[in-house]
PLY file of the C-alpha trace (Angstrom):
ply
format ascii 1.0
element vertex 223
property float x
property float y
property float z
element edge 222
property int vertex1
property int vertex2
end_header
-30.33 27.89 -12.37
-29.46 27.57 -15.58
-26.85 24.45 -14.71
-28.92 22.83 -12.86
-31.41 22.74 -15.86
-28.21 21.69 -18.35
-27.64 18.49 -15.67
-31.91 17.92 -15.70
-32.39 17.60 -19.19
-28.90 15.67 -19.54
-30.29 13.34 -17.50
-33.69 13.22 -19.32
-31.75 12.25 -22.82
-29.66 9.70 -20.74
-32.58 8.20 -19.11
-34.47 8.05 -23.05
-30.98 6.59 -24.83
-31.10 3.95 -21.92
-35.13 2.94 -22.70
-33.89 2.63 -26.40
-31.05 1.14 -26.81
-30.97 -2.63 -26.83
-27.04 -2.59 -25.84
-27.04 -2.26 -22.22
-25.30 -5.40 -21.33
-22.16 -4.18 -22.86
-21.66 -1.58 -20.05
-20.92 -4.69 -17.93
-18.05 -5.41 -20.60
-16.18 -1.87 -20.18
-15.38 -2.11 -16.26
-11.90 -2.92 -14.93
-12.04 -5.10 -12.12
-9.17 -6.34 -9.66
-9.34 -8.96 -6.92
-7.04 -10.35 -4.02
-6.63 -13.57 -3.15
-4.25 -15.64 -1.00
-2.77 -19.06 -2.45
-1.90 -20.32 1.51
-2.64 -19.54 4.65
-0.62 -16.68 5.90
2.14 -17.57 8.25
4.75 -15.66 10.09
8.22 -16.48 8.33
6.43 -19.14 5.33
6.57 -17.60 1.89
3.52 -17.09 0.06
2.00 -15.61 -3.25
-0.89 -13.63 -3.50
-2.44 -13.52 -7.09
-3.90 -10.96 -8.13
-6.27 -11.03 -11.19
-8.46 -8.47 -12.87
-9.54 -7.33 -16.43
-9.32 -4.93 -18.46
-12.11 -3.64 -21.10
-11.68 -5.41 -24.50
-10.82 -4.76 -27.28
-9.88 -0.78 -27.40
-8.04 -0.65 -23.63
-6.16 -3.94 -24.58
-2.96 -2.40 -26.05
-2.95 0.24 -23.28
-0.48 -0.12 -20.88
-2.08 -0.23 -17.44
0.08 -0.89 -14.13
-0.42 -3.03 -10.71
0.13 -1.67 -7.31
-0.36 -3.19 -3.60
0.10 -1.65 -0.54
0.02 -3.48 2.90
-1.70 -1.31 5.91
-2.06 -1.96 9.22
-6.03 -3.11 10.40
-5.37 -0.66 13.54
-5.29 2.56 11.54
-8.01 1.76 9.15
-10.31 -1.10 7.55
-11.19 0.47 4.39
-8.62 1.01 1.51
-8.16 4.80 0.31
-10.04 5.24 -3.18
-6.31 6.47 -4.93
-3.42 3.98 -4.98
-1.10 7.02 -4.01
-3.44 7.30 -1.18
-2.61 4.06 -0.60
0.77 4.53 -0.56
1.07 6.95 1.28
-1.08 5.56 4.11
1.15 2.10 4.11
4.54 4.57 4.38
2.81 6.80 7.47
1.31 4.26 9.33
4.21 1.74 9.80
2.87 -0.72 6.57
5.06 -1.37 3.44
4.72 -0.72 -0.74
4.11 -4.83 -1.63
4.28 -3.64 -5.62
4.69 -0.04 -6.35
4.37 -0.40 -10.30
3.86 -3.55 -12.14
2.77 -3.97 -15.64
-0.69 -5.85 -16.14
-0.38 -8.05 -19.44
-3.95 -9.28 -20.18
-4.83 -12.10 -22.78
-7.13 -11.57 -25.84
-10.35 -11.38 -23.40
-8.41 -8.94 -21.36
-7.88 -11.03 -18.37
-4.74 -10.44 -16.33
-3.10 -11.92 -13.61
-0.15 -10.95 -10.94
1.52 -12.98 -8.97
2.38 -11.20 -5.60
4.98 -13.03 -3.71
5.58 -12.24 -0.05
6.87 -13.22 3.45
4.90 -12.05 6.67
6.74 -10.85 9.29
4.58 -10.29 12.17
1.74 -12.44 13.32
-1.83 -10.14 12.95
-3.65 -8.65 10.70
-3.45 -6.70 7.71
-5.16 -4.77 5.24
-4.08 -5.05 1.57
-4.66 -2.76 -0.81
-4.18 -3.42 -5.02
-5.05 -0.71 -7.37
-5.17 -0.54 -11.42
-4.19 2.55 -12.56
-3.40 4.32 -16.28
0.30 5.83 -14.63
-1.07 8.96 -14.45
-3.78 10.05 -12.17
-6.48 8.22 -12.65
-7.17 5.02 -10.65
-9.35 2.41 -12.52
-10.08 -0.04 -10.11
-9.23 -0.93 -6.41
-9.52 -4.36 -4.25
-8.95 -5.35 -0.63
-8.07 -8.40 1.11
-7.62 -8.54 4.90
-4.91 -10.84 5.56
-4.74 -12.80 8.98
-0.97 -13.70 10.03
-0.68 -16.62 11.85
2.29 -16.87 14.56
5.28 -18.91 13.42
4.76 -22.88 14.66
6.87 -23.33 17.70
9.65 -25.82 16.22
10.24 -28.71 18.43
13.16 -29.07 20.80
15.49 -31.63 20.20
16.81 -31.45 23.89
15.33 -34.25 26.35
14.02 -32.91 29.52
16.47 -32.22 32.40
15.69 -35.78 34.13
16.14 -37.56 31.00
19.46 -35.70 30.03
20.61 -36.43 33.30
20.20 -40.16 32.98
21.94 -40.26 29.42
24.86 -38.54 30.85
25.33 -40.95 33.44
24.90 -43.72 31.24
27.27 -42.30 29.18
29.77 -41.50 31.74
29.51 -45.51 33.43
29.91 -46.95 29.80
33.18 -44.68 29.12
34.82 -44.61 32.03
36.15 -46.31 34.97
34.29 -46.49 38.16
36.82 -43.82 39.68
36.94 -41.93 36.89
32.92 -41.75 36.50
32.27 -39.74 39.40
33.45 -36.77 38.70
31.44 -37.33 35.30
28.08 -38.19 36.75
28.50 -35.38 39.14
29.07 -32.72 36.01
26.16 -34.33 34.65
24.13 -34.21 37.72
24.94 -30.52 37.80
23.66 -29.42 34.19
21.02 -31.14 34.56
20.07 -29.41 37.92
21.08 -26.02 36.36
18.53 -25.86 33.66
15.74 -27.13 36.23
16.47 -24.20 38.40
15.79 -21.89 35.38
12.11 -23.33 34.54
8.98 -21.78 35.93
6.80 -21.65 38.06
8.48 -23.04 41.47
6.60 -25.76 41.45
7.87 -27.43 38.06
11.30 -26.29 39.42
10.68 -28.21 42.54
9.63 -31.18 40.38
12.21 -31.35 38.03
14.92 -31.13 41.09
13.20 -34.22 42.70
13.23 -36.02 39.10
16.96 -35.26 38.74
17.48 -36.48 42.40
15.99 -40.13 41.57
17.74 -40.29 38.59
21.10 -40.01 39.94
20.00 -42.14 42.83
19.43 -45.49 40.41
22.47 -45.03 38.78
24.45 -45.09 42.61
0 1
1 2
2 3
3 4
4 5
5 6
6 7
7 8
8 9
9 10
10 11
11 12
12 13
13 14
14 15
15 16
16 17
17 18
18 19
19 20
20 21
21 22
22 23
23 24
24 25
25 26
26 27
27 28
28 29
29 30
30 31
31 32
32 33
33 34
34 35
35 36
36 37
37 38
38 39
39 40
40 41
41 42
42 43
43 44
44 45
45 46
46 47
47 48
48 49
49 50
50 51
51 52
52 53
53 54
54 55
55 56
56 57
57 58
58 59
59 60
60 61
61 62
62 63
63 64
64 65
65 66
66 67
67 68
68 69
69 70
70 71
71 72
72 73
73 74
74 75
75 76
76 77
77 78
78 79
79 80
80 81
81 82
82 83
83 84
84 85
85 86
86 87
87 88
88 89
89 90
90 91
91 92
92 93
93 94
94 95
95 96
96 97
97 98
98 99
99 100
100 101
101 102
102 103
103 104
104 105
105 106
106 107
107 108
108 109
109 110
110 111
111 112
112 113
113 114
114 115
115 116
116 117
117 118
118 119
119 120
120 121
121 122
122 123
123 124
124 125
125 126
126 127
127 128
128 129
129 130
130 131
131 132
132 133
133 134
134 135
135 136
136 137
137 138
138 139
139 140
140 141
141 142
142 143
143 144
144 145
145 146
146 147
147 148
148 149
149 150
150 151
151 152
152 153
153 154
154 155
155 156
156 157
157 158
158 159
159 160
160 161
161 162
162 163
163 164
164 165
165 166
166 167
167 168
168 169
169 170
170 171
171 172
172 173
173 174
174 175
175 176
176 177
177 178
178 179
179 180
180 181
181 182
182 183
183 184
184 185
185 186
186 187
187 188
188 189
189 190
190 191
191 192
192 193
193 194
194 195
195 196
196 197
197 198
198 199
199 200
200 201
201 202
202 203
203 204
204 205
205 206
206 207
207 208
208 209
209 210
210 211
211 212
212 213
213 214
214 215
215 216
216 217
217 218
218 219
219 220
220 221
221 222
C-alpha cells in the first residue's frame, strides 16, 4: 500500500511541475533518435550504402561517446526488431542473418546530428529486416530503427552467343571463306554438329524440334 501511494503522489507532483513549467518543448530536444535509409535500390551482387543518421541530445551528451550497431535478420523469423541491440545480435547470429556494424563510433556536429555510412553487398535476392541501435557501450540502448530491405535478383546479363541457327550459319560462312571447297566439308559438317548439339540441350521438345529444323535450312542454303 504504502508504494503504491509513493508512485500516486509522484505522479501528482509530476502532473503539477508539467501545468507549471513553461519548458516543455525542450523534452523534444533530449531524445536520441536513429533512422535507416537506403541510398539505391537493393540488388543482389550491386554494392550499396545505407546511411544511417540520428542525434544525439545537445549540449551535455555531445562529448559522450555513443556507438552504432546494425544487424541484418531474416523477415521469416520475425518483423519487429528486438528492443536491445545485443538482442539484436544475437537474433541475426541464430537465425542465419549477419552483424552489418557491431560497434561504430557516432561523431555528431555542434547540433548533435550524426551520420553513418553503412556500406554493403546483398547476397541473396528477398527480404530483410535491419536493425540499427544507439547505445552508451554498456547496457543501455538509447535508441533503435528498422528498415525492411527488399533484394532484388541479380539482372540476367546478356549472352553474347548467337542462337544455334545463327552460329551455324557463321561457321559455314566462315569455313567457305577459309577453305577450299574439299577442305570445307569436313568444316561445315563440325559446324553443323555444334550447332545441332546445343539445340538438343534446350527445352521444352518443341523449341528443340524447332531449332533442329532451323539448323537443317541453314546448312541447306549454304549446299
Amino acid at each position: 500500500m504504502k508504494l503504491t501511494t509513493s508512485i500516486c503522489g509522484a505522479a501528482v507532483v509530476t502532473g503539477a511541475l508539467a501545468f507549471t513549467a513553461p519548458a516543455a518543448p525542450a523534452l523534444a530536444q533530449s531524445a536520441f533518435t536513429l533512422n535507416l535509409a537506403p541510398q539505391s535500390p537493393a540488388v543482389v551482387g550491386k554494392p550499396m550504402i545505407i546511411n544511417a543518421r540520428g542525434t544525439i541530445p545537445p549540449p551535455g551528451d555531445i562529448p559522450i561517446p555513443y556507438w552504432f550497431s546494425l544487424s541484418a535478420i531474416p523477415t521469416s523469423v520475425t518483423s519487429t526488431c528486438p528492443p536491445d541491440r545485443w538482442e539484436g545480435v544475437q537474433f541475426a547470429l541464430g537465425a542465419g542473418g549477419s552483424v552489418v556494424v557491431l560497434s561504430q563510433r557516432e561523431v555528431p556536429d555542434a547540433g548533435g546530428s550524426f551520420s553513418v555510412p553503412v556500406a554493403v553487398t546483398p547476397s541473396g535476392a528477398g527480404s530483410v529486416l535491419l536493425c540499427g541501435y544507439t547505445d552508451d557501450a554498456l547496457t543501455n540502448t538509447l535508441a533503435r530503427a528498422s528498415l525492411v530491405l527488399d533484394i532484388a535478383p541479380a539482372a540476367r546479363a546478356p549472352s553474347g552467343r548467337p542462337s544455334p541457327p545463327v552460329e551455324a550459319g557463321q561457321g559455314i560462312r566462315s569455313c567457305l571463306a577459309l577453305l577450299a571447297p574439299s577442305e570445307a566439308r569436313g568444316c561445315i559438317r563440325h559446324a553443323v554438329k555444334r550447332a545441332n548439339a546445343r539445340c538438343r540441350r534446350l527445352r521444352p521438345r518443341r523449341t528443340r524440334t524447332r531449332c533442329l529444323r532451323a539448323v537443317r535450312r541453314v546448312a541447306r542454303s549454304h549446299s
